[in-house]
Each structure stands twice: as structure tokens, then as C-alpha cells.
C-alpha positions in Angstrom: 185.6 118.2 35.8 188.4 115.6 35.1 190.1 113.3 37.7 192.8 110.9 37.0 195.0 108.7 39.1 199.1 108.5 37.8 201.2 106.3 40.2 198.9 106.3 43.4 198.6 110.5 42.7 195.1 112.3 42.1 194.8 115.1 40.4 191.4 116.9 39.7 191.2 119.1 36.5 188.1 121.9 36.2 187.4 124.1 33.4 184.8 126.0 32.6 183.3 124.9 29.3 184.0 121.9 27.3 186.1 123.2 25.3 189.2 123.9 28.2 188.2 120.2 29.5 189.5 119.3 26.0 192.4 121.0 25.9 193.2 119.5 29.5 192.8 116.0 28.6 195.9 116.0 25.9 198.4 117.0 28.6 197.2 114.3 30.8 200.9 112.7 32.6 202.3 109.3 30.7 200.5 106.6 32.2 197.7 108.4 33.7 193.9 106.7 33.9 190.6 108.4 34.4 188.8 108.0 37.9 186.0 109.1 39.8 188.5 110.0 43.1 186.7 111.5 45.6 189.7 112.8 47.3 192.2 113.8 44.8 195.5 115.5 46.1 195.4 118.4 44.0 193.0 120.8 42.3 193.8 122.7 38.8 191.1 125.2 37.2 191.6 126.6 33.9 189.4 129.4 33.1 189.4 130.7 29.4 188.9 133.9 28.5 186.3 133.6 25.8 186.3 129.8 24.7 189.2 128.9 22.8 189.3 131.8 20.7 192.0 134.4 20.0 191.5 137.0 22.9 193.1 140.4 24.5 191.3 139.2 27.9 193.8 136.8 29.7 192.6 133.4 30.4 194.2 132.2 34.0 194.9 129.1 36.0 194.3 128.4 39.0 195.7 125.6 42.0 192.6 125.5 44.5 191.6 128.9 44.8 194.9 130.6 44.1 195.9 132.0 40.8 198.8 130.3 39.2 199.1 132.3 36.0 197.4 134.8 33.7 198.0 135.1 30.1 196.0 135.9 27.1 198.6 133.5 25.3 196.8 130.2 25.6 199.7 127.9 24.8 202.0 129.4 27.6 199.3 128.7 29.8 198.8 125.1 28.6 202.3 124.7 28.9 202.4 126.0 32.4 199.8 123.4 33.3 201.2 120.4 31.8 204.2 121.5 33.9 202.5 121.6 37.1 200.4 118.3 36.6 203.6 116.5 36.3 204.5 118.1 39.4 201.8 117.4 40.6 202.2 113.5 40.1 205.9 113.6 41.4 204.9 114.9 44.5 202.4 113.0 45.5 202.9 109.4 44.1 202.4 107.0 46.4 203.8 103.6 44.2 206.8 105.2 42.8 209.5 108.0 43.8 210.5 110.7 41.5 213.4 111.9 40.7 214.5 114.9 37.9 216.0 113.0 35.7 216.3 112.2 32.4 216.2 108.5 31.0 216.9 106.1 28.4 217.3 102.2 28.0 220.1 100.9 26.7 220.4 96.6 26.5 218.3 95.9 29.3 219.2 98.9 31.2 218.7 102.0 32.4 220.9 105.6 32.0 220.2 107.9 34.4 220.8 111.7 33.6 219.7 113.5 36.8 219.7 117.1 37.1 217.6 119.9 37.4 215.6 122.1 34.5 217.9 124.1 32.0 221.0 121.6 32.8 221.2 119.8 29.4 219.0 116.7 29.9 217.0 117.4 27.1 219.7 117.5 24.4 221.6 114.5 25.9 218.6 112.4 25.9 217.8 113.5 22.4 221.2 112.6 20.9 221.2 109.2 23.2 218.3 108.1 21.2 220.2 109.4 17.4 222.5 106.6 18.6 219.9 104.2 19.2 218.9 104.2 23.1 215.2 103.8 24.0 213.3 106.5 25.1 212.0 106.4 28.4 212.1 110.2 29.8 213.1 113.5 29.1 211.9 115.3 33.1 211.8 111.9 35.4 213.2 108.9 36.8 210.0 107.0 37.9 211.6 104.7 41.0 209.7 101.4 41.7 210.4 100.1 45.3 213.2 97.7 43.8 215.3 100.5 42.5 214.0 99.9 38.9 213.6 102.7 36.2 210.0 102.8 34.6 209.0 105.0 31.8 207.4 108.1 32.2 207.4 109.4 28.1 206.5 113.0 26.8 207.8 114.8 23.5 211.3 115.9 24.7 210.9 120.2 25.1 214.5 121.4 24.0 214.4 124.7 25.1 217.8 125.6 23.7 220.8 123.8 21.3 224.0 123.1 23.0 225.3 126.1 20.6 222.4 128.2 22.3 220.1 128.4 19.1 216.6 128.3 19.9 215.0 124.7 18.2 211.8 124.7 16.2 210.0 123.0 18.6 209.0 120.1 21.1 210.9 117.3 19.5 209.2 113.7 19.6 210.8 110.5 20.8 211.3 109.7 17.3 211.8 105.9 18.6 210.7 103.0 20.5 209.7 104.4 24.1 210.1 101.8 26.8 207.9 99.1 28.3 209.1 97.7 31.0 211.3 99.0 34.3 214.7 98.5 34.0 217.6 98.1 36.7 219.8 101.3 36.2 223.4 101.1 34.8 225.0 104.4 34.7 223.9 107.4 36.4 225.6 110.6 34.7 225.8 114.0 36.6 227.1 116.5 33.7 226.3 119.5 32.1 227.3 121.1 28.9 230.0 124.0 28.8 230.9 124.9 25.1 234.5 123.1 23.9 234.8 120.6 26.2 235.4 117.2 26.1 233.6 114.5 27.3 235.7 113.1 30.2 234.0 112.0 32.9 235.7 110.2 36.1 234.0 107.5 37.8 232.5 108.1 41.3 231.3 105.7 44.4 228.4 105.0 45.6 228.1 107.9 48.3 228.2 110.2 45.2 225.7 108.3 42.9 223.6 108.4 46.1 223.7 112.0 46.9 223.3 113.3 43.1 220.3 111.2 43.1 219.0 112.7 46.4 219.4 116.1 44.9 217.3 115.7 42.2 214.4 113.9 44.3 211.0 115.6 44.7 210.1 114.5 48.0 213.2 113.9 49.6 212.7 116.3 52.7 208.7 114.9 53.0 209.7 111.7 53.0 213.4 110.8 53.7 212.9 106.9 54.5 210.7 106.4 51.6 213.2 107.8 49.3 216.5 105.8 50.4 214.3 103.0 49.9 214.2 103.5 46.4 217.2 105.1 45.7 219.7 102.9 47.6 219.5 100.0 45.1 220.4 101.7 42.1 223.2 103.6 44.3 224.5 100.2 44.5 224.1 98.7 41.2 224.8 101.8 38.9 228.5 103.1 38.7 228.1 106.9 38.7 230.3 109.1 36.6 230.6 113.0 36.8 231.9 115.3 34.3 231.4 118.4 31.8 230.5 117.8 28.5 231.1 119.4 25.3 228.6 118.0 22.1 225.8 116.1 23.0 226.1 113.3 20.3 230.4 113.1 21.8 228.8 112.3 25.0 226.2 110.1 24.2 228.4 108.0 22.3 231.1 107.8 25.0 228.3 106.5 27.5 226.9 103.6 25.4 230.1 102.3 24.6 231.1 102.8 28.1 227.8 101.6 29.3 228.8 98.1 26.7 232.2 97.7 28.5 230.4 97.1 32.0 227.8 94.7 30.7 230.0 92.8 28.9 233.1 92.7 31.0 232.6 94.8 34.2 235.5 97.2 33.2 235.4 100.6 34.2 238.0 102.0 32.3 237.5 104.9 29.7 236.7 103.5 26.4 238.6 104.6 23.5 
């Protein structure tokens, strides 16, 4: 058994040999510390078949007594579970709200890309770093109660290539990963559609505000606590919306628009 604590959330882990517990540790959320919580807010079980060996038998996970899963494909199951432990923390963090999103810091600042799965976060992210962002989260915005963006950092899972080509692989940061919780600057509701270009308008603050509520775990649970966090960056971040072609086209647009606010508060389309 395995309890840890990630922003106010506790999650129990069992397993039924050592080996499982082992496996379970390395998928452990960003920022996540070992306790003895007596009360945790969730309950995972993985149950392997035979071990960790190669096996026909399907090893299965569990939430409480329910059966999440079967496989007898060990990393789709691991990779269901790291799934659901995030979720897991996103739902019931108690010092921070959560918000799909993806996340970089660029000069002191945050860039918000909120959307759900399968919408292109991944590849944006990725090529926002390639130009020299800092890495701060590839599945969520992690809200303090002043509207600040802190990092929440896994290896960035592109399931797909803008041109649709599977990748090799969970892709690493392959950069510095952020430290400290950043006021947010832009928040950017795209996705990609082959072709286009990169043209987004600029939105107010109503729009910032509801993209943001659409993306937030715990919005309907607990409405109040969410505008409380996500009011502040509603009002500092100027939100643009738009359809994107490239992701590298994009993400170069957005850091030199991202310079043109910081440096002179103009909100113009940069050449």
C-alpha cells in the first residue's frame, strides 16, 4: 500500500505484490509526497496477473471495489492509471484548482493553452518549448488562489503529429521545467485544422473567462471556489481564439506576440 498527498489531494495506491507497488510509484503526479493519510480521497488497486511477467491472463485495475480496466497488456494499464491518478489529484485538490490546459513560461509569464484531450495541446506545447519557452505542463493549469500558474511537469504524450503520423513516443520536456508560479499572459483557445494560418483575434475578458471555465475539473462541484481562481487571470491575460495550421507557425506568432504586450502593451498582430 502507497498513500501520497499532491496539492491538498490523497490518493491511496494497493497492489498485490511488490513488484506492482514498484511499478505504481514511477507514475506518482508532479509534486506528489508520500504520507501515512488515514483518509485519502481515492482508492486505486492494481492486480497483476502473474507478477510482472509477460502473461495471456489480464492483469486489472481497480477504483475502490470497481473494475476500471482489464488488459493482459501491462503498459496500457499503467497508462490508464497514471491517467486516472492525475485525475484523481485535479479533482480533489484542495490548495489549487485545475484546469485542462496546457502550459509554458515565457519571461516571467505564463501561456495558457486550455482545451480538452485530442485538441492539439500536446504539439503546441512541444513546439513552444523548440522556440525556447519553459516547460511547465502538457494536461494542467495548476491555479493558486491568486490566479498564478504553477507547474505540474510530465513527459509530454503526443498521441498524433499535426500531419496525423503516429510519433515514436512520449516525448520529454527536453528543457528547463518551471519553478515557480507565474501570473498568466495569454490564454490561447485553438486547435489545429491542416493549411491554416495562424490568425487568431483577440477576445475580452468574458471569453477568456468562460474558455477557462470549460476546461475546469471541478467547476459544477465547486462554482465559487473556481471563479476565485480563475477571475484573476481573466483579468490579467488577453485571450486570443483562432485555428491553427503548423504548430512551430503558431508558437512563434505567440511569443513574439506574447513580447509585444510585455514590452509595450500593444495588441496588434505581430508581423
Amino acid at each position: 500500500m502507497l498513500t501520497f498527498v499532491n496539492q491538498g489531494a490523497r490518493v491511496r495506491m494497493e497492489a498485490n505484490s511488490p513488484g506492482a507497488l514498484e511499478l505504481v510509484a514511477r507514475l506518482l503526479p508532479f509534486g506528489s509526497r508520500i504520507d501515512g493519510a488515514q483518509s485519502p480521497d481515492a482508492v486505486f488497486s492494481l492486480a497483476l496477473a502473474a507478477g510482472i511477467a509477460t502473461s495471456d491472463a489480464p492483469h486489472r485495475l481497480y477504483e475502490d471495489s470497481a473494475l476500471l480496466q482489464s488488459s493482459p497488456d501491462l503498459e496500457v494499464l499503467l497508462r490508464r492509471l497514471e491517467s486516472v491518478l492525475h485525475f484523481a489529484v485535479a479533482s480533489h485538490a484542495r490548495s489549487s484548482l485545475f484546469v485542462h490546459a496546457g502550459v509554458v513560461g515565457w519571461r516571467g509569464h505564463a501561456i495558457l493553452l486550455p482545451g480538452p484531450s485530442m485538441s492539439g495541446k500536446s504539439s503546441l506545447v512541444a513546439a513552444l518549448l523548440r522556440a525556447g519557452a519553459v516547460y511547465y505542463s502538457d494536461e494542467y493549469a495548476v491555479v493558486d488562489g491568486q490566479g498564478r500558474v504553477g507547474p505540474y511537469a510530465k513527459p509530454l504524450l503526443l498521441r498524433k503529429s499535426d500531419d496525423g503520423r503516429p510519433p515514436d513516443g512520449p516525448a520529454p520536456p527536453g528543457g528547463p521545467v518551471g519553478a515557480q508560479a507565474l501570473p498568466a499572459s495569454l490564454i490561447v483557445s485553438t486547435h489545429y485544422s491542416a493549411g491554416a494560418h495562424f490568425a487568431p483575434v483577440v477576445r475580452g475578458q468574458s471569453r477568456g473567462l468562460m474558455t477557462l471555465i470549460a476546461n475546469t475539473v471541478v467547476v459544477r462541484e465547486r462554482p465559487r471556489f473556481a471563479l476565485d481562481h480563475l477571475m484573476p487571470i481573466a483579468r490579467g491575460a488577453t485571450t486570443l481564439e483562432g485555428v491553427r495550421g503548423a504548430a512551430d507557425e503558431a508558437a512563434a506568432w505567440l511569443l513574439r506576440f506574447a513580447d509585444m504586450k510585455r514590452e509595450h502593451g500593444h495588441l496588434s498582430h505581430p508581423r
